[in-house]
VOBA-1610 file (N, C-alpha, C; in pm, whole numbers, padded with zeros to 5 digits, always signed):
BEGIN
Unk+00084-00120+00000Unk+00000+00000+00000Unk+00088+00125+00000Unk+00040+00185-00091Unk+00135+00299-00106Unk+00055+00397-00021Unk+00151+00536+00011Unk+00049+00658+00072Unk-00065+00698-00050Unk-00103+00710-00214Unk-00185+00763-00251Unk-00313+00634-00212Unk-00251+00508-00203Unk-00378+00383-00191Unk-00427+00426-00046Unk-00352+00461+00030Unk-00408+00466+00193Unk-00484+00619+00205Unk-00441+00722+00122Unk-00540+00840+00081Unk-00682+00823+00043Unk-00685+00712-00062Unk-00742+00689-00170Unk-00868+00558-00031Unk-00776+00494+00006Unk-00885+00423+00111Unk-00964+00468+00205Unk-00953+00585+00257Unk-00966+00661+00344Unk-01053+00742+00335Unk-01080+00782+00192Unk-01155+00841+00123Unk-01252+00770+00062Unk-01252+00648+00011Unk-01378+00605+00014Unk-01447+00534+00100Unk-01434+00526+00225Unk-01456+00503+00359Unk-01535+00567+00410Unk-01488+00681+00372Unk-01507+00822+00488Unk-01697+00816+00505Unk-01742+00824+00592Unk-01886+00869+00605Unk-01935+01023+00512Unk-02069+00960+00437Unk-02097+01120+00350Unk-02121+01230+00457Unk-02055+01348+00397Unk-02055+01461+00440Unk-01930+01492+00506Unk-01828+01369+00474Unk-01692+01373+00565Unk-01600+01465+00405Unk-01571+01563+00386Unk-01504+01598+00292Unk-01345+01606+00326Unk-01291+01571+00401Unk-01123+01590+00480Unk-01072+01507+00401Unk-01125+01349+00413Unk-01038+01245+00338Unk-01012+01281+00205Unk-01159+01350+00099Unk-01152+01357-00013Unk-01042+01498-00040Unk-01025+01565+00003Unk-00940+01653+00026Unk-00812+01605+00033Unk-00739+01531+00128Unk-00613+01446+00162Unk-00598+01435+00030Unk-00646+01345-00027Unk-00651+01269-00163Unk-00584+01316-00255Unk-00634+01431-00315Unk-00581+01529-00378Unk-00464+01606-00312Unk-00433+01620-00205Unk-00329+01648-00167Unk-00249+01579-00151Unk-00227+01457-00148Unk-00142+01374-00199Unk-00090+01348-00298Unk-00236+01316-00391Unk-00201+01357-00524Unk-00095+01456-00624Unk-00103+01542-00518Unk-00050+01664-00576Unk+00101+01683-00530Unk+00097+01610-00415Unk+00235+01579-00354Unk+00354+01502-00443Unk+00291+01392-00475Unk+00373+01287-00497Unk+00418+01297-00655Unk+00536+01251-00670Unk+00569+01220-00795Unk+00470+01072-00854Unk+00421+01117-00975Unk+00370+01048-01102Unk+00452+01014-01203Unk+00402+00896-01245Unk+00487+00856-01352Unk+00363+00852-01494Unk+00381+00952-01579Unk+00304+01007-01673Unk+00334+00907-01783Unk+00231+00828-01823Unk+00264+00725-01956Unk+00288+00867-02075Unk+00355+00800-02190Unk+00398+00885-02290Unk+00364+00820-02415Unk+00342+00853-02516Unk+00310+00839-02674Unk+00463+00787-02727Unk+00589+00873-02700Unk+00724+00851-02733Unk+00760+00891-02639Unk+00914+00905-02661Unk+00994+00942-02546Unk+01014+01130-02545Unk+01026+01186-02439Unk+01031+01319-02421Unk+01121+01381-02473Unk+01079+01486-02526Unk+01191+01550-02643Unk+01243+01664-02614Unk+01319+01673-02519Unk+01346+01803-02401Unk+01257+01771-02311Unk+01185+01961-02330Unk+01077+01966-02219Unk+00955+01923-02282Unk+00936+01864-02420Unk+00779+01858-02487Unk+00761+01714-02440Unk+00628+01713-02412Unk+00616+01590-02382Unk+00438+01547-02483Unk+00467+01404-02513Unk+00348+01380-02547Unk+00312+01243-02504Unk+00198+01295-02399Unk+00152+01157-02317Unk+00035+01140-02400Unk+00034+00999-02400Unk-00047+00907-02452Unk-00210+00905-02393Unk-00306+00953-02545Unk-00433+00953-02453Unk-00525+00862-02477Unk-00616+00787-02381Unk-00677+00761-02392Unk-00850+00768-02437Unk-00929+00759-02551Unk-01046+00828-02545Unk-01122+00746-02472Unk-01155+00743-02394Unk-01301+00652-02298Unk-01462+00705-02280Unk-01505+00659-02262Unk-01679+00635-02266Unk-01672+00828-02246Unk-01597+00812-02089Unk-01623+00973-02049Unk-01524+01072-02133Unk-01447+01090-02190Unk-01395+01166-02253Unk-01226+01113-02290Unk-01136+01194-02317Unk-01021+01157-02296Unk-00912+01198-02177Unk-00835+01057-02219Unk-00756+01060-02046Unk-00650+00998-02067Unk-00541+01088-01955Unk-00404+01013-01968Unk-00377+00984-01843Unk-00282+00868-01888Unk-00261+00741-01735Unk-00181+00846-01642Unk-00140+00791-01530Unk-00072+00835-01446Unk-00047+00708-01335Unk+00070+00683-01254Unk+00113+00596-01197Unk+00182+00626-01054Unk+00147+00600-00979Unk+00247+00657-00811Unk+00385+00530-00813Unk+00414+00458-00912Unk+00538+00454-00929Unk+00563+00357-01056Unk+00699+00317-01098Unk+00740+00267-01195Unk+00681+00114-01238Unk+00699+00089-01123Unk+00655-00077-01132Unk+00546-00075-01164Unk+00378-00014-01119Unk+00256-00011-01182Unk+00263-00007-01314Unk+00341+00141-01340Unk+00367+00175-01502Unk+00383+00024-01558Unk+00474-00044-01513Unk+00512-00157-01612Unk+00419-00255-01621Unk+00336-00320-01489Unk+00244-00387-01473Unk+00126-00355-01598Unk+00108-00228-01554Unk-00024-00219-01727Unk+00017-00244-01830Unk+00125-00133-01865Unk+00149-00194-01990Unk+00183-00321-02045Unk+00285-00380-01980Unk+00322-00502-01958Unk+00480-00522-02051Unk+00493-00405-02151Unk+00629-00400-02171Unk+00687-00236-02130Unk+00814-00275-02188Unk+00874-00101-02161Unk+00782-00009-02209Unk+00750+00073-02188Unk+00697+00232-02228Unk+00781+00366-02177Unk+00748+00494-02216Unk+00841+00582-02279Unk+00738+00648-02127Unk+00778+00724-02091Unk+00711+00802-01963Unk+00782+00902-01890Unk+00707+01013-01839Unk+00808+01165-01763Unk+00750+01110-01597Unk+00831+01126-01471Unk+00801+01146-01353Unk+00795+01308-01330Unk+00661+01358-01281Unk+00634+01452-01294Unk+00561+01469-01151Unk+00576+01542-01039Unk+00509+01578-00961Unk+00372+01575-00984Unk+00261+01548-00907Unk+00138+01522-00953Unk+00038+01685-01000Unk+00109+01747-00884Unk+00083+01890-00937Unk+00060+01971-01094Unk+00186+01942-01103Unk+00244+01949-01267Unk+00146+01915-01361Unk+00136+01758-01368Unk+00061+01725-01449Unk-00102+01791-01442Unk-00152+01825-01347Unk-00283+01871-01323Unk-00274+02022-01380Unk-00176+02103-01330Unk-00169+02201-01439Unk-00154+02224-01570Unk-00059+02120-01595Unk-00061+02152-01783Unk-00175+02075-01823Unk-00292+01976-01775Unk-00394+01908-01810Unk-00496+02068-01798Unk-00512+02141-01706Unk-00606+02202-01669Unk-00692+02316-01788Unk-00823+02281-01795Unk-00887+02344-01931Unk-00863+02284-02030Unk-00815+02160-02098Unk-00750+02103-02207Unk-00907+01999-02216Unk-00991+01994-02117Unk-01066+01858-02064Unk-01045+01725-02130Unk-00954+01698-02065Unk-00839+01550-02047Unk-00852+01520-01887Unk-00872+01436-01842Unk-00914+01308-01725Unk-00741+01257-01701Unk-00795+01256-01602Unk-00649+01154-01532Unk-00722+00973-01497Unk-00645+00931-01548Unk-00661+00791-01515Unk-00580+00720-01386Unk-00571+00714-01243Unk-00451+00674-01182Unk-00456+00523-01173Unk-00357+00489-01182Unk-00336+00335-01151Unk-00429+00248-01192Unk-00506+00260-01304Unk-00598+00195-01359Unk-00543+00021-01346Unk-00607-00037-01300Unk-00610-00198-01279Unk-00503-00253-01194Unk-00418-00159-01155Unk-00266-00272-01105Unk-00288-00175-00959Unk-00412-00151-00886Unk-00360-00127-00729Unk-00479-00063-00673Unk-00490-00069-00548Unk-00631+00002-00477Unk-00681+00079-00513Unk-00579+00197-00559Unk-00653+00346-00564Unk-00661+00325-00730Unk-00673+00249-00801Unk-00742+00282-00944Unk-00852+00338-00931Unk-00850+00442-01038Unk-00939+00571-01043Unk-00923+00646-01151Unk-01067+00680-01239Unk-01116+00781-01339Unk-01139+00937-01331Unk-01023+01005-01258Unk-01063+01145-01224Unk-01059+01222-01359Unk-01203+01301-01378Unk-01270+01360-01461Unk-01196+01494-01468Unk-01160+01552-01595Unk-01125+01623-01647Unk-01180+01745-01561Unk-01303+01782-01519Unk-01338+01902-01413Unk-01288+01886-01257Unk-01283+01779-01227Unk-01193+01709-01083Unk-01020+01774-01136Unk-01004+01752-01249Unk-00864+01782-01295Unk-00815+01942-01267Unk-00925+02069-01327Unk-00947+02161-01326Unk-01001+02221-01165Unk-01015+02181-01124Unk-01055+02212-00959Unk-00929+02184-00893Unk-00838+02106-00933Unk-00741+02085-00822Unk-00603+02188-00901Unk-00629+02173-01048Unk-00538+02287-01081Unk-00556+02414-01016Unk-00675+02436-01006Unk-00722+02581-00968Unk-00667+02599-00852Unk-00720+02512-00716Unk-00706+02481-00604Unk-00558+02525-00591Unk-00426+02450-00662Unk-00302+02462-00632Unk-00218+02610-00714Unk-00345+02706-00764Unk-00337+02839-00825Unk-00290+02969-00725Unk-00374+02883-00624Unk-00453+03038-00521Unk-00306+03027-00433Unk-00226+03139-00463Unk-00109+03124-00336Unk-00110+03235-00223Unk-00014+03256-00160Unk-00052+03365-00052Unk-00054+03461-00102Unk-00106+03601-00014Unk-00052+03719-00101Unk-00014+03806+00071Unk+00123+03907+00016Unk+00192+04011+00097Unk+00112+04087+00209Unk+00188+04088+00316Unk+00119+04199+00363Unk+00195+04208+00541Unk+00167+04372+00601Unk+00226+04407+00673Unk+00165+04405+00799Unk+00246+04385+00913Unk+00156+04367+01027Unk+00312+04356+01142Unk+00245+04447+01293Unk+00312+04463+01390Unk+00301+04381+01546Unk+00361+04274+01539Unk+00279+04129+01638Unk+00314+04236+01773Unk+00208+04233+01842Unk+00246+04249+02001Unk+00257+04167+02095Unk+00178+04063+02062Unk+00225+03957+02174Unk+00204+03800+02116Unk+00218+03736+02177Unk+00221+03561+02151Unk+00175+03499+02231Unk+00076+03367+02209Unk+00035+03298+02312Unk+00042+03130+02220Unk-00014+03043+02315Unk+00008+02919+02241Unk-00153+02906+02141Unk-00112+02829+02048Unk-00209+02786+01937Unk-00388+02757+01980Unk-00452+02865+01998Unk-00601+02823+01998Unk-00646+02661+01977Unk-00752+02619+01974Unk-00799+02500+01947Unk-00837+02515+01806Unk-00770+02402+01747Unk-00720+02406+01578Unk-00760+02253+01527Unk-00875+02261+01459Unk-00906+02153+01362Unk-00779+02005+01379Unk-00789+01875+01366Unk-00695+01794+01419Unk-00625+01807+01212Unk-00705+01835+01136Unk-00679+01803+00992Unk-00596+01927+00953Unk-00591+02028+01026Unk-00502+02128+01003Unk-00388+02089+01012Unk-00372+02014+01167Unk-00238+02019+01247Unk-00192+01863+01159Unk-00247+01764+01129Unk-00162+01640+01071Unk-00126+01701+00928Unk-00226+01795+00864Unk-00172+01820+00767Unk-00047+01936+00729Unk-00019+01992+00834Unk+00118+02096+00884Unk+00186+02015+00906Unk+00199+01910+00942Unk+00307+01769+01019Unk+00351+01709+00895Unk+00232+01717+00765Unk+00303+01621+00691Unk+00342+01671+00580Unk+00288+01779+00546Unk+00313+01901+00460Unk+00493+01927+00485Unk+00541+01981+00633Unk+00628+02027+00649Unk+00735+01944+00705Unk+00719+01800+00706Unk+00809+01665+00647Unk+00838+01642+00533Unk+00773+01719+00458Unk+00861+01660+00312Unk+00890+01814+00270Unk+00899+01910+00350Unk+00991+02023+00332Unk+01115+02085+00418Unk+01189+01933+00428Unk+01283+01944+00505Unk+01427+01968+00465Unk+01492+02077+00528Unk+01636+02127+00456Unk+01569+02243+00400Unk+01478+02326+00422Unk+01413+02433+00351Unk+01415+02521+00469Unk+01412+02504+00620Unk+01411+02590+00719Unk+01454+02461+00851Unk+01463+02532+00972Unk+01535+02463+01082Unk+01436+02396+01149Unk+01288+02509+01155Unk+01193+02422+01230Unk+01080+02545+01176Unk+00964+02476+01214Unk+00869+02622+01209Unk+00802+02604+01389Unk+00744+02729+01380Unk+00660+02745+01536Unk+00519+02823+01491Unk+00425+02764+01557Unk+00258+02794+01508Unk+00232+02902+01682Unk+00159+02969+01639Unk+00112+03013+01768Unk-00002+03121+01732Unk-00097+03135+01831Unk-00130+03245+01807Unk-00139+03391+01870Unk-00137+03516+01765Unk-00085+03635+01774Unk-00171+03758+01782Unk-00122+03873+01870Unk-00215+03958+01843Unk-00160+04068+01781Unk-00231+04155+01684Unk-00145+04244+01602Unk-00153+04418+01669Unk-00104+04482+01625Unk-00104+04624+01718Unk-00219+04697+01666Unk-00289+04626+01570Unk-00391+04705+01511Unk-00524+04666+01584Unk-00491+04572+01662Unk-00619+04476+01732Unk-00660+04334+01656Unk-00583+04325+01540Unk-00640+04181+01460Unk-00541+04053+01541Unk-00655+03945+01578Unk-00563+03826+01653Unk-00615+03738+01530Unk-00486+03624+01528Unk-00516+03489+01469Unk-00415+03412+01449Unk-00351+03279+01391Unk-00273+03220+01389Unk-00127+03245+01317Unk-00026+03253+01366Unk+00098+03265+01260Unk+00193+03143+01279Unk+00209+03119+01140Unk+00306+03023+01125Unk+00424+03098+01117Unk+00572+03076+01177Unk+00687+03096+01186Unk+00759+03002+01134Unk+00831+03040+00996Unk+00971+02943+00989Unk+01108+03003+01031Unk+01170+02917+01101Unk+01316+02941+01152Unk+01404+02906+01066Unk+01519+03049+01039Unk+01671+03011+01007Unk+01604+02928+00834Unk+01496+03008+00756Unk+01453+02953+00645Unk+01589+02979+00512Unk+01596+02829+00480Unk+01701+02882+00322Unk+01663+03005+00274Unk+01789+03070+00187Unk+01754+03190+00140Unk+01722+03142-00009Unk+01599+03220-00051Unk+01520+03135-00132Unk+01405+03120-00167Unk+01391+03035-00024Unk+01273+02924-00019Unk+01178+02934+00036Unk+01144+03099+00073Unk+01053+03161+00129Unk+00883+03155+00025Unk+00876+03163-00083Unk+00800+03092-00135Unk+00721+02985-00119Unk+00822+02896-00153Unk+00804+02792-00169Unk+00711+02716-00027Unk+00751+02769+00073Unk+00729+02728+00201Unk+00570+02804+00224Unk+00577+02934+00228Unk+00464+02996+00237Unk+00355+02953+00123Unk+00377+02905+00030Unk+00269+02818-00084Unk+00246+02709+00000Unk+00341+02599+00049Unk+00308+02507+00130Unk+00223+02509+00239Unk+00240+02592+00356Unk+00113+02652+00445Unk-00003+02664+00378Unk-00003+02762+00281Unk-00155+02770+00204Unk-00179+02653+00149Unk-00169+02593+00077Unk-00224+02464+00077Unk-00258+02352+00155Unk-00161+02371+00254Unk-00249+02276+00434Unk-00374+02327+00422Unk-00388+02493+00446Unk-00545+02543+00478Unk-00644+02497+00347Unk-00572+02530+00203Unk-00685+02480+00140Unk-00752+02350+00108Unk-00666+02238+00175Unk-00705+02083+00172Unk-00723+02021+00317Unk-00722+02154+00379Unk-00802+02056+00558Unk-00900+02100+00541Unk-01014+02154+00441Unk-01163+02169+00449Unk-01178+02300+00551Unk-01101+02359+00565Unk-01146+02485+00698Unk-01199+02566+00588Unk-01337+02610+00651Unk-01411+02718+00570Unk-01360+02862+00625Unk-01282+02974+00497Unk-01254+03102+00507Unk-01094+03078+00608Unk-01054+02987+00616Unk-00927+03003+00669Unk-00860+03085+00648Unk-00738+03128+00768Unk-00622+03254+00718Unk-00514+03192+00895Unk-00385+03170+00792Unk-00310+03158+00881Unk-00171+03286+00819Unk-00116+03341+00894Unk-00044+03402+00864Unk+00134+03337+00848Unk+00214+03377+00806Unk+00329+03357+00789Unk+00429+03411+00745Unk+00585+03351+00871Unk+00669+03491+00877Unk+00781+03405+00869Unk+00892+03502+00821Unk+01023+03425+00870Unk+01097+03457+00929Unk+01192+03410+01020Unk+01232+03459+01153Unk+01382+03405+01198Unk+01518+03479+01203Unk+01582+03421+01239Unk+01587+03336+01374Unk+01676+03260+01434Unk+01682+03165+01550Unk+01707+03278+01663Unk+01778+03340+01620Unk+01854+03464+01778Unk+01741+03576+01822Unk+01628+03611+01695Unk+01536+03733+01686Unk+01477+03719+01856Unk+01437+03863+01903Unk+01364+03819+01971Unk+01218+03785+01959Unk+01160+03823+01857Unk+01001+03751+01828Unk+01028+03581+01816Unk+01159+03542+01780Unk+01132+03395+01778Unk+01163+03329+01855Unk+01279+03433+02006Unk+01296+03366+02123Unk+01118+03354+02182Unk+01017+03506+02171Unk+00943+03499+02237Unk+00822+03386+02191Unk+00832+03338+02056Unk+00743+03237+01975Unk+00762+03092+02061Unk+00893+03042+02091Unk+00955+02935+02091Unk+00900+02893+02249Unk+00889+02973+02338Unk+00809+02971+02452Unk+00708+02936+02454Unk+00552+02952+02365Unk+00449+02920+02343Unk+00387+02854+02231Unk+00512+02838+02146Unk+00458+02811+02027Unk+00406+02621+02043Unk+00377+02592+01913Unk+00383+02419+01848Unk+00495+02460+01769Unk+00540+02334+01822Unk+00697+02330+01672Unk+00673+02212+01654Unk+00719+02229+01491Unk+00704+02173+01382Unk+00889+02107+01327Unk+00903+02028+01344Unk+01048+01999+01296Unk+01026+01957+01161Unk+01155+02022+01048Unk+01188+01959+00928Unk+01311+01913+00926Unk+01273+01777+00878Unk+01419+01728+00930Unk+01501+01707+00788Unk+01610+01742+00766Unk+01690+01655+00673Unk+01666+01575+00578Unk+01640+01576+00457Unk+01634+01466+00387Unk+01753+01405+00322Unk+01777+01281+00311Unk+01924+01236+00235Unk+01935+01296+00112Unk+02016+01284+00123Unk+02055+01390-00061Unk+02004+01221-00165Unk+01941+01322-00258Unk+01862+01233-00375Unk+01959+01250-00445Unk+02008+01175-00550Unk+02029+01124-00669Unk+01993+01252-00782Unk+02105+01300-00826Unk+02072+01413-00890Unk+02002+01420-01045Unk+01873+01456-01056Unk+01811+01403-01194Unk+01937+01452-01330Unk+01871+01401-01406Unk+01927+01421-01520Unk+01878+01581-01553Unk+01947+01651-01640Unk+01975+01812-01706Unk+01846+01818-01774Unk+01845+01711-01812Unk+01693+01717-01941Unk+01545+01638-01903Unk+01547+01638-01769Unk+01442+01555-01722Unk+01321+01667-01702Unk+01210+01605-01769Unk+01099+01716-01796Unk+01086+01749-01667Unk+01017+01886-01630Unk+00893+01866-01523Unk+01017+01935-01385Unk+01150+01880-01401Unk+01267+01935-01277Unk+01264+02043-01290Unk+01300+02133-01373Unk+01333+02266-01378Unk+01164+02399-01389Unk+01153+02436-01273Unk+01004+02528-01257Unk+00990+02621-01361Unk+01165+02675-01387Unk+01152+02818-01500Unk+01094+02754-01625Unk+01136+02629-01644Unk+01107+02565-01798Unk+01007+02460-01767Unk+00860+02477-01763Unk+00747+02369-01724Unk+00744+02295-01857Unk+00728+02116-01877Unk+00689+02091-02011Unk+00592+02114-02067Unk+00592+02060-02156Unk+00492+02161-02270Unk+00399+02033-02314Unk+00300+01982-02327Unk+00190+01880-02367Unk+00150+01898-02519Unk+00205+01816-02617Unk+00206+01775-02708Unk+00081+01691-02785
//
């Protein structure tokens, strides 16, 4: 069982009106590297995955790892590993369906070309700027349990990007209170990247009108000596150094997204 099958189980489990699991789902989805079946082999960044036309429209495979890939087809095939994200964006408005793991594993599944377009959208909406003077700190209000596993697991696989983060909540000098996320001693960088990550915890734990704020903070500051007192911390730990892709591997490089053929 992979994590998208135990997403994917969880979710069709869930009691109606439970929308969290179906949420996870897609956030997993969106997490994980895919292995995108292909027409030929990738020609740079162009890629042309192989479509399927079916009853409901047309659709291209997708795989949570190599070995499935091979299981369907049953010989070699030509294919990009592509963050699942990725692929949902360059699919999005094209109305093309994702097929996952069709026949070789639990979570086989027909996600519909508007399911496709909802989660592109979904992974559209990022934070936006803004200024504010904290006066004080206290520990984290009572917070949804789908917030907090999904900050835990969100910010495990963004490890080596900052030292730790600290959640707490804050009151501002203007009188506005509510939650701030703090990352510590964050790469220089990767401030982005991290603050997109937060927003997407809130938009896949189902919290209606959510707003968590987020700052970055050296280790010595005193707002993050005074955070570290009340806060939740969040550790990112280390990941082993991966295996460095190849120069021409679609989908690696953000400035150059592939192109769908």
């Amino acid at each position: 069982m992979t994590p998208l099958d135990l997403a994917y189980e969880a979710m069709v489990t869930a009691p109606d009106g439970d929308d969290a699991p179906r949420l996870r789902f897609y956030e997993r989805l969106a997490d994980g590297e895919m292995i995108l079946l292909l027409e030929q082999e990738a020609q740079g960044e162009d890629l042309s995955p192989r479509v399927f036309e079916l009853e409901d429209g047309p659709f291209v495979l997708i795989f949570d790892n190599e070995e499935r890939l091979g299981a369907f087809t049953g010989v070699p095939a030509p294919y990009a590993a592509l963050p699942g994200r990725v692929v949902a964006q360059l699919l999005a408005g094209k109305g093309i369906g994702l097929g996952i793991n069709l026949g070789v594993a639990p979570s086989s599944l027909l996600l519909p070309a508007f399911a496709v377009d909802w989660l592109a959208d979904a992974l559209s909406h990022g934070p936006s700027e803004a200024e504010a003077v904290p006066e004080s700190f206290a520990a984290p209000g009572a917070l949804p349990e789908s917030l907090l596993s999904g900050l835990d697991a969100k910010l495990a696989r963004a490890g080596g990007l900052a030292a730790h983060a600290l959640l707490a909540t804050v009151r501002y000098s203007d009188g506005r209170q509510g939650h701030v996320l703090a990352f510590i001693d964050a790469v220089e960088g990767a401030e982005g990247a991290l603050a997109r990550a937060a927003s997407e915890v809130l938009t896949f734990s189902g919290i209606e009108a959510g707003e968590m704020d987020v700052t970055f903070l050296a280790s010595g500051s005193v707002a993050a000596k005074a955070l570290a007192r009340v806060a939740l911390r969040f550790d990112l730990p280390v990941p082993e150094a991966p295996e460095a892709p190849s120069p021409a591997a679609p989908g690696m490089n953000p400035d150059k997204p592939p192109v769908l053929r």
